[in-house]
N, C-alpha and C positions, 0 to 999 in steps of 0.2 A: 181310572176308567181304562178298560183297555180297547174299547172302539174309540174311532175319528169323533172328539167331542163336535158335535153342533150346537148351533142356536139352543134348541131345544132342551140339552141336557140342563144347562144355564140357567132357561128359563124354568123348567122343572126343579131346579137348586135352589134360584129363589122366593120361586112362588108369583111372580109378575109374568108380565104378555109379551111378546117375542118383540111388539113393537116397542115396549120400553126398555128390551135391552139392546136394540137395531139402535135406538134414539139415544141410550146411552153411549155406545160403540160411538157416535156419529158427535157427541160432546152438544144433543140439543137441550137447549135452555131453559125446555120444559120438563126438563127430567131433573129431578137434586143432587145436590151434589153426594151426599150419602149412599143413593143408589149407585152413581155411577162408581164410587169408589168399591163397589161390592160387586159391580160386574167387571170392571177393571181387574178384582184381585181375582177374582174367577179364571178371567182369560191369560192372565196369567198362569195360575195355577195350574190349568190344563191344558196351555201352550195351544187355546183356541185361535184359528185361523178360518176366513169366511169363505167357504168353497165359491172360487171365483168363477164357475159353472153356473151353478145356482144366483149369483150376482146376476150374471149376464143373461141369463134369462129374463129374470124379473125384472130388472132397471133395461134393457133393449140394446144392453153396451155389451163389448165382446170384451174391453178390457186388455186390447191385444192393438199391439203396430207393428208395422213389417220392417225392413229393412232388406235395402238393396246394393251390393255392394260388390265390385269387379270380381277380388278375391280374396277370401278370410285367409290365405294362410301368408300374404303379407302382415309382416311387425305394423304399418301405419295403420292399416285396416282393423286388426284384431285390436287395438289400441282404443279407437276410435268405439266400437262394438261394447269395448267396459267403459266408455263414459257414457251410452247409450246405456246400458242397460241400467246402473249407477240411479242413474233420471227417472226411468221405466220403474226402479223397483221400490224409490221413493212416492211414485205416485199408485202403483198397486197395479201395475201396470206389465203382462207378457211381452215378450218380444222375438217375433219370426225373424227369422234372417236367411237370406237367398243371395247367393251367388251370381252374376251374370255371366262369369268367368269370361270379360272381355268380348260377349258374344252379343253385339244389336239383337238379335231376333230370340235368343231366352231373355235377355232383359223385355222386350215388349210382353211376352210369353209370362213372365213373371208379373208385370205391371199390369196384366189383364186379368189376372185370378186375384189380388189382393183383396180387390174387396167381396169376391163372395165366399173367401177363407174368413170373413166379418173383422176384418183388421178395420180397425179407426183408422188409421194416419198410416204414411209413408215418408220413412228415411231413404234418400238414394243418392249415391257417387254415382256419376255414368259411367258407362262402358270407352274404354277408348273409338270405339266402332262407331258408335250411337251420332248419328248426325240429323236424323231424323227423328221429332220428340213428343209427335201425335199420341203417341199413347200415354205421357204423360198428361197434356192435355186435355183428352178426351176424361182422364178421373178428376179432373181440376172442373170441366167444364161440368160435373157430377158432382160438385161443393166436396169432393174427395181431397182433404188438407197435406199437401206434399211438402217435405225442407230438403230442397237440395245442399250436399255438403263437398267439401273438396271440390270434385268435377261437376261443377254444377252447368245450368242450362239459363245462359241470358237472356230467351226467346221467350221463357214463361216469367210472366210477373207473379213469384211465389218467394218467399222465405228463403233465405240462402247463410251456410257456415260457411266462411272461406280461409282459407290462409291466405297472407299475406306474400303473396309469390313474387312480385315483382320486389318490394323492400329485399325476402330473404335472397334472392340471386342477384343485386345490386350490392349490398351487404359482401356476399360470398366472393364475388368476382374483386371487387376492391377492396378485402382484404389480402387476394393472392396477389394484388398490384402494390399493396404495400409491402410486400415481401422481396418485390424486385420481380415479379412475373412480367410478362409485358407481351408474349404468344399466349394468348390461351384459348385453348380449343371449348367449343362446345359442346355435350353428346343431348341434341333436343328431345323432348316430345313433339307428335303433331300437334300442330299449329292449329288446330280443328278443336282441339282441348283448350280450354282457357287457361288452365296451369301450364301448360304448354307453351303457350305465348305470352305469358306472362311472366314467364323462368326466362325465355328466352328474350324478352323486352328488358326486365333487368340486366342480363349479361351485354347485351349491347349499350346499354343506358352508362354502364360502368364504366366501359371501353372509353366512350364518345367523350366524359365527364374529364376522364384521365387523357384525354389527347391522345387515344391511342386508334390509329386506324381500325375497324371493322372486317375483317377478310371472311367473306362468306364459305371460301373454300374450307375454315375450321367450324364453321355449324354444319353439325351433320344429324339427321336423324335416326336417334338411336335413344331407345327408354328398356333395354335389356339386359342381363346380364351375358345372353348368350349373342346377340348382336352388342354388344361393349367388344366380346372377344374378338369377334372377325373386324371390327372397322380400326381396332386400335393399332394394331400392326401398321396398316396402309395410313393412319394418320402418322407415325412416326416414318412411315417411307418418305415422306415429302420432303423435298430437298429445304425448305428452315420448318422442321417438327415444332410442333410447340413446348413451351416451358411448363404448362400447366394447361388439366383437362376439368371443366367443372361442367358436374352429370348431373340432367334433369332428375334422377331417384338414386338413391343410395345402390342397389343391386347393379346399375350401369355404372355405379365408379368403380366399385367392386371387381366387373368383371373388365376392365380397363385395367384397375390394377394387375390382376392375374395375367393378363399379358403383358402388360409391360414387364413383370416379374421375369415371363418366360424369354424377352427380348433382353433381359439383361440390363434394365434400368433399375438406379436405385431410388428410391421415393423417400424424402422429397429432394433427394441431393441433387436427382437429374430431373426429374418433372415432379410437380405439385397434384396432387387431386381431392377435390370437393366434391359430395356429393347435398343430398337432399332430402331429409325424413328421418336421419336419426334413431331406428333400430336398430334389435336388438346386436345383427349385424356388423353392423358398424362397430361394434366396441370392442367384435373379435378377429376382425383382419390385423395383417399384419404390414406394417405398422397400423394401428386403431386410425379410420376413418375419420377424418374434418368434414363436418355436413352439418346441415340448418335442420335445425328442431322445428319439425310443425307442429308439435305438442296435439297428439291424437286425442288424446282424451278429453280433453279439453272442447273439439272440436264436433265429439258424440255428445256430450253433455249441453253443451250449448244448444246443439241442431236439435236435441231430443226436449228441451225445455220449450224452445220455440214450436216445436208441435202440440207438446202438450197447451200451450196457452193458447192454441188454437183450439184445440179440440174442448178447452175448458171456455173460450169466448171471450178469451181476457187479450189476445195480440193486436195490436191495432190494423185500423182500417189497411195502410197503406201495409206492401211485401216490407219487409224487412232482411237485411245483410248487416250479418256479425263477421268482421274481419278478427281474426286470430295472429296476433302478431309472431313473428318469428324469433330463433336465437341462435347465431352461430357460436357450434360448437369445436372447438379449435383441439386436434389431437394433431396424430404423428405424421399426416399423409401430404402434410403446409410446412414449410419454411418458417422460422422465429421472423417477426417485424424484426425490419429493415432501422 
């Protein structure tokens, strides 16, 4: 055939009613098993596909979820997006996705149009910005099914995918201490982000564990590549620098490293750096990057199943939190154990 086979050509093929090959399609009980292996070989045969238009019209479902996410053209982000989708295309399901690009006011902007673009459900990382979360809310208070992931939002009892942030930066900081580090600077997130404070509750937990005093003068905030550059110099001005920098994201060790590079450090002979997340990145600096795996994909797959069994009525009563555990990944920018 050289048009878009439909329903209809099928059911013209074999002489039956559109609803017993809809009922065959769907494996119902009251259709034999004979027929359905003749609409089977059919749809094979003709690489038929059920225009998900015509779906969503007649059943009321758009067949479609959003996704809300700081910004795609981070490695963790875009990671996270194919375990989403992954989940989305097992169940027959589109998937929007929108940018907040770090912006409070297009995230609300965004979280106000979802649903009359007829998306079912919402996937969302916040925005660094976002401290205010009424417009989540107000789609929640609208039985509108949300899973916050990574940056998630404490304040709403909904479904959450998390990493494990406080183990991976306990983890990270005590193995630079077993290396013989014993300065180690921090480069933070705000503290207004829960990965933020929870990167940085690890890094002190670590310190405190090993007996080693706490000096607030080396937590500084800083989650960029282009602020890594300017605060790194002025960390190493301090009359006792640190031995070791471990950065709330990979892109802030990165740009830590590049300066100390142009300061004339050797890494890790003269200082150590950790970063956080594990892209692509990371495996092409020089020396290759020491940072903790949040295993992205993993963490779209998860948050996108947990919607789906919402929107299918199978999640239970109570919000549910999937913690994703972490894995430091040990390259060239750490010291060999001590």
């Amino acid at each position: 055939m050289s048009h878009q086979v439909t329903i209809k050509d099928i059911v013209r093929e074999l002489g039956v009613s559109p609803s017993t090959v809809s009922r065959a399609l769907k494996d119902h009980p009251d259709i034999s098993a004979a027929t359905k292996i003749q609409v089977r070989k059919l749809v094979k045969k003709y690489n038929y596909k059920p225009n998900a238009i015509a779906l969503s019209l007649r059943g009321g479902k758009s067949y479609t979820i959003s996704v809300i996410v700081p910004q795609i053209v981070h490695h963790f982000f875009s990671s996270v997006i194919s375990g989403i989708e992954e989940a989305a295309q097992a169940k027959g399901y589109n998937v929007m996705i929108f940018q907040s690009s770090e912006k409070y006011e297009r995230e609300v902007a965004i979280a106000q149009s979802v649903q009359s673009n007829r998306a079912e459900g919402l996937l969302v990382s916040v925005s660094k910005t976002t401290k205010n979360f009424k417009h989540f809310k107000d789609l929640m208070d609208n039985d509108f099914p949300i899973v916050f992931f990574d940056r998630v939002c404490d304040e709403l009892e909904t479904d959450k995918v998390v990493v494990d942030d406080f183990d991976g930066a306990m983890n990270a900081v005590e193995y630079l201490i077993s290396t013989g580090c014993k300065r180690i600077a921090h480069f933070a997130a705000s503290q207004h982000l829960l990965i933020g404070y929870q990167r940085q509750r690890g890094y002190i937990s670590a310190l405190e564990k090993n007996g080693i005093e706490v000096d607030d003068t080396l937590i500084i905030q800083c989650d960029t590549i282009e602020r890594a550059k300017e605060q790194t110099p002025k960390l190493m001005a301090m009359d006792n620098p640190p031995d070791a920098i471990f950065s709330v994201n990979d892109l802030t060790a990165i740009g830590a490293i590049s300066a100390l590079k142009e300061l004339h450090y050797k890494i890790p002979e003269d200082i150590s750096v950790i970063g956080f997340t594990d892209g692509i990145v990371s495996t092409v600096t020089e020396p290759p990057l020491t940072t903790v795996s949040q295993h992205g994909f993993d963490i779209g797959l998860k948050a996108a199943e947990l919607l789906f069994k919402r929107l299918d009525g199978e999640g239970p009563h109570q919000a549910v939190t999937q913690v994703i555990k972490t894995e430091l990944i040990v390259r060239g920018t750490t010291k060999a154990l001590k």
